[in-house]
N, C-alpha and C positions, 0 to 999 in steps of 0.2 A: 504494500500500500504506500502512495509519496502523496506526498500533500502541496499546497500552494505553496509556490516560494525554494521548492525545493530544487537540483537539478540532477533526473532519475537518469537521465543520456537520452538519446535517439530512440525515436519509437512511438506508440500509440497507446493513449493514455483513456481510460474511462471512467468518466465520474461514475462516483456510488451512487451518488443521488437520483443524477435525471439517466445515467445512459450517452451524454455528449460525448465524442471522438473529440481528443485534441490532440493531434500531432506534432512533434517535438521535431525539428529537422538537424538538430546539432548538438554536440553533448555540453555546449555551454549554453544552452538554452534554460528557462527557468517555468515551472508550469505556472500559468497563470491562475484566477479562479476561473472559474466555469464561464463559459460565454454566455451560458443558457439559464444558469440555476443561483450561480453565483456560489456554488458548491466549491468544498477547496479539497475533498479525499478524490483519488483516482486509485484505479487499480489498471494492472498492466493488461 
């Protein structure tokens, strides 16, 4: 599980809450919250 703010690497990330895709394109990239939900747990 990575949360807002964290930086998990490259890859495809899914909120717990709603289900949103957020994709990571670089490993210094940082997850934001949700686009959708304003949720800040993902899972991979």
């Amino acid at each position: 599980m990575s949360s807002t703010g964290e930086k998990p690497g490259r890859g495809r990330y899914v909120c717990v809450k709603c289900g949103q895709v957020v994709i990571l394109d670089d490993h210094t990239d940082t997850l934001p919250p949700c686009p959708r939900c304003n949720g800040t747990q993902y899972r991979p």
